[in-house]
N, C-alpha and C positions, 0 to 999 in steps of 0.2 A: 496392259502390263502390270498394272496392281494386283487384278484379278490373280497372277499367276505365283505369287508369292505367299498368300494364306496357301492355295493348291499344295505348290511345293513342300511347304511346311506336313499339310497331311498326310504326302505321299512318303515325304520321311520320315514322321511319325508310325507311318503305315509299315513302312519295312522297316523301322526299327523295331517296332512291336510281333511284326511275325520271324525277323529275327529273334529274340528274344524265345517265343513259343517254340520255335522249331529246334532251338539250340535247349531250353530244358526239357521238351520232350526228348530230345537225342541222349541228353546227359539221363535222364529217368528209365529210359530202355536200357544202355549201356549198364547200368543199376541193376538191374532187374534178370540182366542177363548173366553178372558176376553172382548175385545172388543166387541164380541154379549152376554156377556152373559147375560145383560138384554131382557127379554119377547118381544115380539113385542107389546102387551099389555102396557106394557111401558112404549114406546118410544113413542106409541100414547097420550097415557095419559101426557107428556111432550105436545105436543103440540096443547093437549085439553087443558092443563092450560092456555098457552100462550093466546087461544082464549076467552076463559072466561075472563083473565084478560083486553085482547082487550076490548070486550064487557061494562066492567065497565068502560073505559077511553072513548070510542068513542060514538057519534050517529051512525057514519058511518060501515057498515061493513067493513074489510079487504078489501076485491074486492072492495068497492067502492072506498074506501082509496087511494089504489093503483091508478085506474085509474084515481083518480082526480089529484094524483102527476105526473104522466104517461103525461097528458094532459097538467098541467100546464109549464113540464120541456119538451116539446115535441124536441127529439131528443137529449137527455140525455141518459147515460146509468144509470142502475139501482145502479151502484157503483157511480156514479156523483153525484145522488140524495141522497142517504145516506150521501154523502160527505157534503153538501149543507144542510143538516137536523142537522149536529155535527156544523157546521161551526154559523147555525142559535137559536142554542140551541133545535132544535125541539127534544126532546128527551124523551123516558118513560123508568121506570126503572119496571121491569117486574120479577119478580123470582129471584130476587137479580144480575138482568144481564140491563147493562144499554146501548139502542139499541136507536136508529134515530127510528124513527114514522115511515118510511117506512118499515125498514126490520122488525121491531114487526107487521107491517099487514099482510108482505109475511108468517112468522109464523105461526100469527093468522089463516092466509086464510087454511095455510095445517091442521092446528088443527080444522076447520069449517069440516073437511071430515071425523070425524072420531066421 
């Protein structure tokens, strides 16, 4: 009879713990499945706005955009430039999200694909 007292203790140790496992892997799926549960239809249509709204701010396309900041910051990384665009005021405010001129092209440019 003593034997079965440490026992007990492991066994509910034991199902408390793969409860535990089994209830955050349930909560982490549930996550992950809110996470797409937007269409891919979408997600594109995100960032065909972004490009439209490009469109009414720029002559330039996105691709141009870019590689004209690319050229003029040569040997810059593309976080340096953004940095340099907040720091310059260069800024658009686009879908109520307010971004550096450069990363609203890198956007723009993916929303030109779709």
């Amino acid at each position: 009879m003593k034997n079965e007292q440490p026992v007990n203790r492991m066994r509910r140790a034991l199902c408390l713990g793969s409860l535990l496992i089994s209830t955050s892997g349930a909560a982490f799926t549930s996550a992950a499945k809110q996470s797409n549960a937007l269409p891919k239809q979408a997600k594109k249509l995100d960032y065909y706005q972004f490009y439209l709204a490009w469109q009414r701010l720029s002559s330039l396309s996105p691709q141009e955009y870019i590689n004209q900041r690319q050229h003029e910051h040569r040997g810059l990384k593309s976080s340096e430039i953004v940095k340099l665009d907040f720091e310059h005021q260069n800024v658009v405010e686009i879908e109520s999200f307010i971004l550096s001129k450069y990363e609203a092209a890198f956007i723009a440019h993916i929303g030109s694909f779709t």
